[in-house]
VOGU-3710 file (C-alpha; in Angstrom, 3 decimals, decimal comma):
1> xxxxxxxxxx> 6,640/-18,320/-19,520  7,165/-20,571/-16,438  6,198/-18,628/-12,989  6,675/-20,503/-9,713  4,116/-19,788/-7,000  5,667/-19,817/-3,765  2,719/-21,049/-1,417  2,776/-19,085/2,299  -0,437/-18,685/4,584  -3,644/-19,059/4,598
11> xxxxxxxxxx> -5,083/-15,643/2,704  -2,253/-15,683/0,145  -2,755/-19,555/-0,684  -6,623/-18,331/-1,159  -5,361/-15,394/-3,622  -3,242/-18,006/-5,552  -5,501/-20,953/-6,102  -8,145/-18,728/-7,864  -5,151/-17,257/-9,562  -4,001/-20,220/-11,086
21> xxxxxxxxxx> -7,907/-21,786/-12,264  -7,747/-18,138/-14,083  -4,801/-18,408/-15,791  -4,039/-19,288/-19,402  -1,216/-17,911/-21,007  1,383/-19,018/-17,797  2,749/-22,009/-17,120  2,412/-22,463/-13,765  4,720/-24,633/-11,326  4,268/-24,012/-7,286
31> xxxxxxxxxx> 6,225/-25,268/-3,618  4,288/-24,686/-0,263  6,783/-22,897/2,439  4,244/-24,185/5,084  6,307/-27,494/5,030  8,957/-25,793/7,048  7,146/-25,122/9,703  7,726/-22,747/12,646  10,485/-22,214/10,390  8,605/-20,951/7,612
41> xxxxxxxxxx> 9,543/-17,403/7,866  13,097/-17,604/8,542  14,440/-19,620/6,020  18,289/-18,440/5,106  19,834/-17,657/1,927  21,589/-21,158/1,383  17,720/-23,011/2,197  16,370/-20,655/-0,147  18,645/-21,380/-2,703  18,267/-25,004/-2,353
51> xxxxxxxxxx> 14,752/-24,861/-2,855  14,708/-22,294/-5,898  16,946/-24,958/-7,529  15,243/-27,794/-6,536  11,981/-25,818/-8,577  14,130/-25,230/-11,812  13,589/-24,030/-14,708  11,392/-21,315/-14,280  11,395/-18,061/-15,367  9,499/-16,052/-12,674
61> xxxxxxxxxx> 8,540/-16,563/-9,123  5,054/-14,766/-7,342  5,262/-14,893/-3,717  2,861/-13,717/-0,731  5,023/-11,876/1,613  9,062/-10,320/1,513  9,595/-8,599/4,591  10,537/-11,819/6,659  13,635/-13,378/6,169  12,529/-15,750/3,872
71> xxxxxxxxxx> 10,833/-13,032/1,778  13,739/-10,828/1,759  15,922/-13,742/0,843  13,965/-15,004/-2,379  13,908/-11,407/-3,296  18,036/-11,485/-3,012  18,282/-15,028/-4,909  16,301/-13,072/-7,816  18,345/-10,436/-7,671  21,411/-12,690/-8,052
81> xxxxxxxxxx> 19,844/-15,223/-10,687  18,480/-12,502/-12,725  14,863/-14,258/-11,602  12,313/-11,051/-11,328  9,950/-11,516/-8,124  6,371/-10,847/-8,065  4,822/-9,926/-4,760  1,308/-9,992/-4,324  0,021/-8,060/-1,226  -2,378/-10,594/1,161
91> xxxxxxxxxx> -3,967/-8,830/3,708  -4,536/-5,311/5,082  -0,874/-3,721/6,025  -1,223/-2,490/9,874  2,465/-2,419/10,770  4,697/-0,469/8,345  7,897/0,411/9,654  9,697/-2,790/8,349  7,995/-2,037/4,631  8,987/1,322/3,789
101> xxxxxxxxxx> 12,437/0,185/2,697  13,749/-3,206/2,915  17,101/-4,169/1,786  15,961/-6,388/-0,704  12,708/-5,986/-2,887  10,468/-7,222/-5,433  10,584/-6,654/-9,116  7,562/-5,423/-9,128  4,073/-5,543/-5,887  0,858/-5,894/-6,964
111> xxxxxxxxxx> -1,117/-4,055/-4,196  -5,224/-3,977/-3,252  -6,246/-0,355/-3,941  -5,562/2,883/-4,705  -4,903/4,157/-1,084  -2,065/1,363/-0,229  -0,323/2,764/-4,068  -0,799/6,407/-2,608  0,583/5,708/0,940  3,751/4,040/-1,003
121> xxxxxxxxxx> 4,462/6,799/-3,184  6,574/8,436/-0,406  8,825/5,466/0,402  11,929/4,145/-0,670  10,207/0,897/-1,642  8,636/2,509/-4,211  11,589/4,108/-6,165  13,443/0,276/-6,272  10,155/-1,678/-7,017  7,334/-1,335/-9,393
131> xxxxxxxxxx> 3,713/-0,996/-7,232  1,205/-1,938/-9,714  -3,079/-1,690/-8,259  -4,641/-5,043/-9,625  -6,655/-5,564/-6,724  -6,696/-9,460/-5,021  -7,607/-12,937/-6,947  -9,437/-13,642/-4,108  -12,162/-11,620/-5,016  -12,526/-12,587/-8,996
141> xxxxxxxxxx> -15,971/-11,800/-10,406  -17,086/-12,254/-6,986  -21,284/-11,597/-6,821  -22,022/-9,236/-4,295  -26,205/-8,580/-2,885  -26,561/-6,263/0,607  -29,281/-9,535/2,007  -28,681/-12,291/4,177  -29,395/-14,709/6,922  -26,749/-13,560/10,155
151> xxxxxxxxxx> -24,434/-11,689/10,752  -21,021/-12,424/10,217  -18,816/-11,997/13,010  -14,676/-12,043/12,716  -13,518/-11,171/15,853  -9,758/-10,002/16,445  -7,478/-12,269/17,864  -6,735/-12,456/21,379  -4,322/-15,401/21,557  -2,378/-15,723/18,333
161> xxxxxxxxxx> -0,362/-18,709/17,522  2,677/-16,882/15,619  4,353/-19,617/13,136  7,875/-17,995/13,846  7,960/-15,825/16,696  6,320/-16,274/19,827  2,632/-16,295/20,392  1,355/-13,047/21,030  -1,851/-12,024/23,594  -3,701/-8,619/22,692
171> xxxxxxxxxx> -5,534/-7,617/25,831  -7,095/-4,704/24,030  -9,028/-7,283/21,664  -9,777/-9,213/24,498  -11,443/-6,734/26,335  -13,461/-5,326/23,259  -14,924/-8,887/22,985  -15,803/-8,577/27,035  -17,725/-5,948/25,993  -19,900/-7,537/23,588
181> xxxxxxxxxx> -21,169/-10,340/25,391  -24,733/-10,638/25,313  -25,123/-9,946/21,330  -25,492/-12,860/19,764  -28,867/-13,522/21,958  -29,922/-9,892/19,932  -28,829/-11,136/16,276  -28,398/-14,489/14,532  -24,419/-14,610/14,534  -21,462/-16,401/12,835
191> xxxxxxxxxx> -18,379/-16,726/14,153  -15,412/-17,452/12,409  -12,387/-17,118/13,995  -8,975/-15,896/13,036  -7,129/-19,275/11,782  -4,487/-18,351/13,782  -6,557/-17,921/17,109  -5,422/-20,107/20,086  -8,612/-19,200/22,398  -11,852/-20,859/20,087
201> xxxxxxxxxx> -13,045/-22,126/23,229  -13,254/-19,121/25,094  -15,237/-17,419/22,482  -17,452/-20,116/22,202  -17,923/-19,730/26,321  -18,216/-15,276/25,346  -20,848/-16,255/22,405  -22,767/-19,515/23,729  -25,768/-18,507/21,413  -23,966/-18,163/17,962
211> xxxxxxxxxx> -23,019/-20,566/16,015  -19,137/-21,147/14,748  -17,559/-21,622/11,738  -14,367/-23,630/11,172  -11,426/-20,851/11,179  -9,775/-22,992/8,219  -12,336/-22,662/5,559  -12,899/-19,895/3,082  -14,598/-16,646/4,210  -16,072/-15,560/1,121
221> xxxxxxxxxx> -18,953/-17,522/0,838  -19,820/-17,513/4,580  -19,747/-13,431/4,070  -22,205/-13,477/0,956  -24,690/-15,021/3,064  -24,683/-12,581/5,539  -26,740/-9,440/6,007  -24,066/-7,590/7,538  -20,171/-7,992/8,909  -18,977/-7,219/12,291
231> xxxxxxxxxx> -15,275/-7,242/12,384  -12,797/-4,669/13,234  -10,600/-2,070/11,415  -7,208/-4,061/11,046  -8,833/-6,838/9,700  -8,652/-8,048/5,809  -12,450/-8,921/6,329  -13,213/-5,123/6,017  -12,033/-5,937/2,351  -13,737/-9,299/2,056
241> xxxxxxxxxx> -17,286/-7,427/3,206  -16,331/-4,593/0,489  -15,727/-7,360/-2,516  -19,249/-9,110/-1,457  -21,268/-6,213/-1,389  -21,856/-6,154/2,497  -21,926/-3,302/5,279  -19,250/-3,523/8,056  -19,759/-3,095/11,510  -16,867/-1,969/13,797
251> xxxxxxxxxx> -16,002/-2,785/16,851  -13,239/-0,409/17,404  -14,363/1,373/20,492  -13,447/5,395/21,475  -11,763/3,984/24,321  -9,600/0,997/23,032  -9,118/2,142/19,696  -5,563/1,545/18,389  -6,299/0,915/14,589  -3,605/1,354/12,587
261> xxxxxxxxxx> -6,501/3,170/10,278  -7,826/6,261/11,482  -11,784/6,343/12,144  -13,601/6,979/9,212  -11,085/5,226/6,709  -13,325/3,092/5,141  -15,783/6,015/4,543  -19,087/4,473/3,687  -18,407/0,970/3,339  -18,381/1,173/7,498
271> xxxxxxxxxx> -20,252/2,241/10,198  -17,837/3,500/13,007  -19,309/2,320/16,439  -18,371/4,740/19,665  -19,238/2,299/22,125  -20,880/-1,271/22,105  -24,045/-0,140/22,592  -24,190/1,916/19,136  -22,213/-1,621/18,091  -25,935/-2,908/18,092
281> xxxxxxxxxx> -27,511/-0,063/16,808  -25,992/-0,753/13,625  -26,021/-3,852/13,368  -30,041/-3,546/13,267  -29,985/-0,919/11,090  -31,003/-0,602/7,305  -28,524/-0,759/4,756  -28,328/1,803/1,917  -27,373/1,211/-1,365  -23,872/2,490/-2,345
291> xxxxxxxxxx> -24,113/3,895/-5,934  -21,472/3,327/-8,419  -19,842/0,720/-6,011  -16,775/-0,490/-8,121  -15,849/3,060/-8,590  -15,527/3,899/-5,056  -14,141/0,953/-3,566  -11,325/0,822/-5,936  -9,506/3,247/-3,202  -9,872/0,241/-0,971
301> xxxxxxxxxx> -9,857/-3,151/-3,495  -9,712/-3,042/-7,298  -12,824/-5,009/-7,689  -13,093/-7,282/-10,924  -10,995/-9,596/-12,411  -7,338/-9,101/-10,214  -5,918/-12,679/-12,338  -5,682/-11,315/-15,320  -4,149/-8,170/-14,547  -1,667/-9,706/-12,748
311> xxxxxxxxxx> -1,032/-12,542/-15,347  -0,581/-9,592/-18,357  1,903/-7,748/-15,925  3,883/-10,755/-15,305  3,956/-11,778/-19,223  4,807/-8,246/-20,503  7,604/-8,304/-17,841  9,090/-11,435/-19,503  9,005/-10,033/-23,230  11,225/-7,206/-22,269
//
């Protein structure tokens, strides 16, 4: 069975280059949408079609995101070629009202955990396509250990560069990081900002005393040397500190906190800080071991091996 990987950003190019080292009973074929550009996301039916042809033959296509245009329009061409479309969730889902029921969907979503399955079970999207747990690629057999050497910091983004849209500015994550100034003289810190962050330089002028990591490269490994994460709710990092083993620290404060989680969502893979004092506190304190981890983070991420659940999925689906 021939399944075309449709390359998108940055997380979901992650998920599919450990998918593909893992796989052995798919042929795989893939494009990378980045080469469009700011047009990326808003490809129309008649581009789309040219460059599903262009691919041919193949019998299946995974892609990383169907709510833009371009999404929604691959999910249409399947529809119409009798091509089923795999969608493989990359990142935490913080905005939902453009998921609950798009016009066109996937043959069948392969979501992180439990909770994302349970919070679809009430939409529309889940009566048209098929929402399968298999957890992320990404996070394969990863090794997890609760020691390290710094924390890791992923701050949120204050100046987004937006492929397709506009850039946007947050304020609110702006002034959370205002707040914090002063703690990476308390802790050995490392920074690694969002890939899509416009303002590196001013957090290098908020957090002269840590040291930064390039925003392209992999945050896996950078997070199993840590001793702890400080990131905030919204953030797919949560996730990444879950797979590796590591405590997260959050910086969503009383004040300024418009998570699309509530507080307390990550239960005890998190410690919830108030205010950015108590931000400190636990960053120096002791970490206790989490018993039967896989267990309870599969509400969260379906640790293990995500590849070949996926893959057996995908090849059932083409011997019916």
């Amino acid at each position: 069975m021939k399944l075309l990987l449709l390359y998108y950003a940055k997380v979901t190019n992650d998920a599919f280059n450990k998918f593909a080292l893992s796989s052995t009973d798919l042929e795989l074929k893939s494009d990378d949408l980045s080469v469009y550009g700011s047009k990326m996301d808003r490809l129309s039916y008649h581009e789309v079609h040219r460059l599903l042809t262009q691919q041919k033959p193949f019998d299946a296509i995974l892609i990383g995101d169907i709510f833009w245009d371009t999404g929604q329009n691959i999910c249409r061409w399947g529809q119409d070629n009798k091509v089923p479309v795999f969608f493989l969730q990359h990142g935490q889902w913080i905005y939902i009202t453009n998921k609950k029921d798009p016009k066109y969907l996937p043959t069948a979503t392969f979501v992180y955990g439990d909770k994302i399955q349970q919070m679809m079970s009430s939409w529309e999207y889940s009566k048209r396509s098929k929402v399968y747990v298999t957890g992320n690629p990404r996070y394969d057999n990863i090794s997890r250990n609760n020691s390290g050497e710094y924390v890791y910091f992923a701050p949120p983004v204050m100046f987004e560069n937006v492929p397709s849209a506009a850039n946007r500015t947050d304020r609110n994550a702006f002034d959370n990081l205002v707040s914090l100034k002063g703690i990476d003289k308390e802790v050995p810190m490392l920074i690694h900002p969002h890939y899509r962050e416009i303002n590196v330089p001013q957090l290098k002028d908020m957090f002269p005393y840590a040291k930064f990591a390039d925003p392209q490269i992999d945050p896996l490994p950078l997070i199993q040397k840590s001793s702890k994460v400080l990131t905030h709710r919204n953030s797919t990092t949560v996730l990444d500190a879950i797979a590796c083993g590591k405590m997260t620290v959050l910086m969503n404060f009383r004040e300024k906190d418009k998570s699309f989680f509530p507080r307390g969502y990550f239960g005890e893979f998190a410690q919830e800080s108030d205010w950015p004092s108590r931000c400190m506190t636990n960053l120096k304190s002791n970490v206790t071991e989490i018993s039967d981890y896989e267990e309870k983070a599969r509400p969260y991420i379906y640790l293990g091996n995500a590849s070949k659940r996926i893959e057996g999925i995908i090849c059932q689906w083409g011997t019916e």
